[in-house]
Structures are given as structure tokens and as C-alpha cells.
N, C-alpha and C positions, 0 to 999 in steps of 0.2 A: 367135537368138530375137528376137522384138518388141522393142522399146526397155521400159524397166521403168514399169509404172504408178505411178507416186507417188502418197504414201496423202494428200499435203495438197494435193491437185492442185484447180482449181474444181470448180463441181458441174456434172456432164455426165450430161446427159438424152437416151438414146438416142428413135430413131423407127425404124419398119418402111422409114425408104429404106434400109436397110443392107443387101444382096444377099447375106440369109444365110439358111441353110433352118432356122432358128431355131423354134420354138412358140412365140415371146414376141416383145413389143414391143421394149423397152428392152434391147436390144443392149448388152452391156460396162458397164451401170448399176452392178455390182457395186464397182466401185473408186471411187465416187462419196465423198467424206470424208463425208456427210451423210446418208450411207444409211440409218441409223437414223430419223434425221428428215422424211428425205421421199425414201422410197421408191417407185418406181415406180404408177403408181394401182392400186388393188385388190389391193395384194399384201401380204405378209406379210415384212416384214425380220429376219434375222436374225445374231448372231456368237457365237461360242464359241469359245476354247481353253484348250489342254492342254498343260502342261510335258514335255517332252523331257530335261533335264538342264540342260548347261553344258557351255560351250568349244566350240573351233571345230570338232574331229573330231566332234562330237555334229551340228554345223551343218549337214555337208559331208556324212555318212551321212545324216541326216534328209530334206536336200534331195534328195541323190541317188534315195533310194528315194521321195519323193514323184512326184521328176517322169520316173520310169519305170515308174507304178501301183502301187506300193507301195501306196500306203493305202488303196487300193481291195480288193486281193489279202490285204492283213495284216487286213484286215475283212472275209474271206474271200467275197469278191465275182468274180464271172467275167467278164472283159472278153474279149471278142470281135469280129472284125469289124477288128480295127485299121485303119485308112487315113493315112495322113500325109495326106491331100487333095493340094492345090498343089507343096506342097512350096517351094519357094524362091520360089515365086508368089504365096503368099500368106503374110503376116507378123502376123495378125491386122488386129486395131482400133488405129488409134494417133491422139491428140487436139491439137491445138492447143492453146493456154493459153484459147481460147475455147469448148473442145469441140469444133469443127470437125473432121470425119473429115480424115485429111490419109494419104497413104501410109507406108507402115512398113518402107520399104525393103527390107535382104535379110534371110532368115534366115541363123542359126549353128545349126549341128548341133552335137550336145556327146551324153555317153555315159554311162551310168555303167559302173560299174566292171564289171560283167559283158557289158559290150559292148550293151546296150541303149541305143537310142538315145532322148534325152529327149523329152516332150511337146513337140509344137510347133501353133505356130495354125493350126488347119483345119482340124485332125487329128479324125477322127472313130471313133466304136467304138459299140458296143453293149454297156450293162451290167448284169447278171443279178446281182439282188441275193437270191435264193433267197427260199425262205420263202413258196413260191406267189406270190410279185410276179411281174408281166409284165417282162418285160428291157426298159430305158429306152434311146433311141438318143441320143447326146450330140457335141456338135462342140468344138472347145476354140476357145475366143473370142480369147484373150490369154492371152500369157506374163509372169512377172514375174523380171525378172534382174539383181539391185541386188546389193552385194556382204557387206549383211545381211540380205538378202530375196529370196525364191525361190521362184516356186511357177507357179501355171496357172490362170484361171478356165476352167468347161466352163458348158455351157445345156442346155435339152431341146432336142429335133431332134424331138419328137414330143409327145402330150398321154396320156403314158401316168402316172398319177399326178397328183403333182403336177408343174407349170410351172415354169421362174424358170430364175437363174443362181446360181453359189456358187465363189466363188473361196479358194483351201486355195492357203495358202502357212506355209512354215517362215520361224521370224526369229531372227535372234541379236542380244540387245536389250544395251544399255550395260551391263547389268549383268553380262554375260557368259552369263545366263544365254538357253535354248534353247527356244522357243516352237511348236506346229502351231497354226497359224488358221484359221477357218472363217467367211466373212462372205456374204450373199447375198440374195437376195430370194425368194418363191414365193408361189405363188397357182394354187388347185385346178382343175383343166383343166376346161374347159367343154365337157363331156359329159353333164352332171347330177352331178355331183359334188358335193353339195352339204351343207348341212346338219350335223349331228354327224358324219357319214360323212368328209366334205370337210375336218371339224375334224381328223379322226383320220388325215388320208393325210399332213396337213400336221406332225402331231407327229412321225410316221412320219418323215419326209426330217429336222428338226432330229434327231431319234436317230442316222439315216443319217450324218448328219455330223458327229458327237460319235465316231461308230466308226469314222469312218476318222482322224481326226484321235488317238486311243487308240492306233488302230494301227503307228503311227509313234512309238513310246514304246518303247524300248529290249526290255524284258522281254518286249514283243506282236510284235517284228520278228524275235527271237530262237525265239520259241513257234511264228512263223508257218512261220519257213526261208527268211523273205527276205534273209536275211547268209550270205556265204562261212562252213565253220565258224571257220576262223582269228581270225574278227572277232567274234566270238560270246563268246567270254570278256570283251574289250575294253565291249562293249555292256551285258553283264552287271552287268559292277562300276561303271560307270558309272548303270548304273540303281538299284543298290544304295545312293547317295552323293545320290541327286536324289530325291526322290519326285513322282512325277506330282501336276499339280496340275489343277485346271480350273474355267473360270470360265462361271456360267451362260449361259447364251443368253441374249440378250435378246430380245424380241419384243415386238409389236406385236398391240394384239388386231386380230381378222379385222375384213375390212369388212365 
């Protein structure tokens, strides 16, 4: 995987030189520590998470099934298309302490437990979120692989909906307890998009990613069938002992 994006890293403001088939400017903005405050231009920032539990096996299931589309699928979403892209060629985005793109060496491949191999940078799919929505095409920009923090930013690859990036990562915080994160940016594709219409594509993606982050909650991984049944009791009682919690979104009014 990438080198891990640190969350108190400077502020790093992408531009369109970055050779990606991206729908959006700002390239990897999502891990910016100031994202709330000065967000991309024209766009809408947002974060929200959802308690998981406590302890490390909660850590270590959460991350696993995050970053083999768990939360997409436990959110009952259809990913298709798969591509690794590069594959060992390409490692994502990786920044200097001045932001400066700089390369990102090699990747590691890693698996989860059912032999799926994890999201890595480049990696592209198509994802059908039912409900009459058009299927969105998505590239994953960066990985994050710290050893309390784990996850993947993706982007649009296309101007289906709304635009932007959103980086979902699982954390296991001092207190022991077990976190799913959602942070990101978006801004309604310039189609005509607009208006009350444009307002409601954009509530539409923060709900999108309040349920996949749900998803990955003991009780919804268990209801969905994404655990062996063996670990299905384990997940159980542990969701029993934690109760899910979640913390609003924030946002930004539209421009």
C-alpha cells in the first residue's frame, strides 16, 4: 500500500497536473487537516462517523472488511468492473511536507481473510447504488495504513451525480474504542445540475456515506453475510456490549 496519509499533515491543495481520469480538480484534497475550513472551491465539505465497538479484533474485522468493499456491499451496493489498474506501478498520491507530488514507491498486497485481496491505488470499479441511480465510475486515489488507522480515499471517474472525493477509514482511538470515518468534499456535476435538484443529489451522497459507514457496525455485517458464520457470534456480543453511535455531518452551506 501507499505510505499512510497523516491526518495533521500541511494543507495540500491538489491541481488538474495530476494524470488522473479523475471528474474533479483537487486530486487527494480529502486528507487535507483543514478540510472543513477551506475546502476545495465550489464544493461542499463534509465528515461523519459511527461507533464500531472496542478493542483490537473489532479494529482488525472492521478494517478488513472495509478495505475489501465491505461497506459498500454491507450498504447493499453493487460493485463491478473491478480493475487493480497498475498494480505495482502505481501507489497512489504521496506528498512532501510541502505538498509536492513526489512518488510512492512500491505497493504491498495484503488480503483479507477470505482471500480477497485489499483496495489498493489505481484500483478502479463501477458502483451501482440501486434505487434508479445511474452506476457511478470510481478510481481509489490513496490508501491509508497506519497501525490505528486504515482505510482508502476513492473520487468520481465520471459526472454522474454528484463530483468530489471521500475518504472512509476505520480507527482505533486511545480510548480503545472503534470508530468508521467519512470525510470529503462534493460539488454537483456541471450538467445543469442545479438548483433545489443539485441541493438534493448532494444530501443524497452525505446519506450514501453515513450507510456505508452503518455498514461496517457489527449487527449490519452480521444481517448482511459479510463474516464467516464462525465469527458471527463473536460480532454479535460484541455489538451487544457497544452501541453504535454517530456523529453528525458537518457541512458547509452550498456556494
Amino acid at each position: 500500500m501507499s505510505p499512510a496519509a497523516q491526518r495533521n499533515e500541511p494543507v495540500r491543495r491538489r491541481s488538474t497536473h495530476q494524470r488522473m481520469p479523475m471528474a474533479y480538480a483537487a486530486v487527494g484534497a480529502s486528507s487535507a487537516a483543514d478540510l472543513m475550513r477551506f475546502p476545495p472551491e465550489d464544493t461542499t465539505p463534509y465528515e461523519d462517523e459511527v461507533k464500531l465497538g472496542s478493542g483490537q479484533d473489532r479494529f482488525l474485522v472492521a478494517s478488513s472488511l472495509l478495505m475489501t468493499w465491505g461497506a459498500q456491499r454491507g450498504a447493499g451496493y453493487t460493485v463491478t468492473d473491478i480493475d487493480p489498474g497498475e498494480g505495482e506501478r502505481y501507489t497512489g498520491l504521496t506528498f512532501d511536507d510541502q505538498g509536492r507530488a513526489e512518488s510512492g514507491g512500491h505497493a504491498e498486497h495484503q488480503y483479507g481473510p477470505d482471500g480477497e485481496p485489499y483496495l489498493t491505488a489505481g484500483t478502479t470499479a463501477v458502483v451501482d447504488r440501486g434505487a434508479g441511480e445511474a452506476p457511478h465510475a470510481i478510481m481509489v486515489v490513496y490508501t491509508v495504513d497506519e497501525p490505528r488507522r486504515v482505510g482508502f480515499a476513492w473520487g468520481a471517474g465520471d459526472e454522474t451525480g454528484a463530483i468530489g472525493e471521500q475518504l472512509l477509514t476505520v480507527e482505533h482511538r486511545e480510548d480503545d474504542s472503534v470508530w468508521a470515518c467519512a470525510r470529503g468534499f462534493m460539488a454537483a456535476a456541471q450538467n445543469g445540475l442545479l438548483g433545489l435538484k443539485g441541493r438534493a443529489t448532494l444530501k443524497s451522497e452525505l446519506a450514501a456515506a453515513h450507510a456505508q459507514l452503518r455498514a461496517l457496525a457489527p449487527h449490519a455485517v452480521v444481517e448482511a453475510g459479510l463474516l464467516p458464520v464462525e465469527a458471527e457470534s463473536a460480532a454479535v456480543t460484541d455489538d451487544q456490549t457497544s452501541a453504535s453511535e454517530s456523529a453528525s455531518a458537518a457541512e458547509r452551506e452550498l456556494p
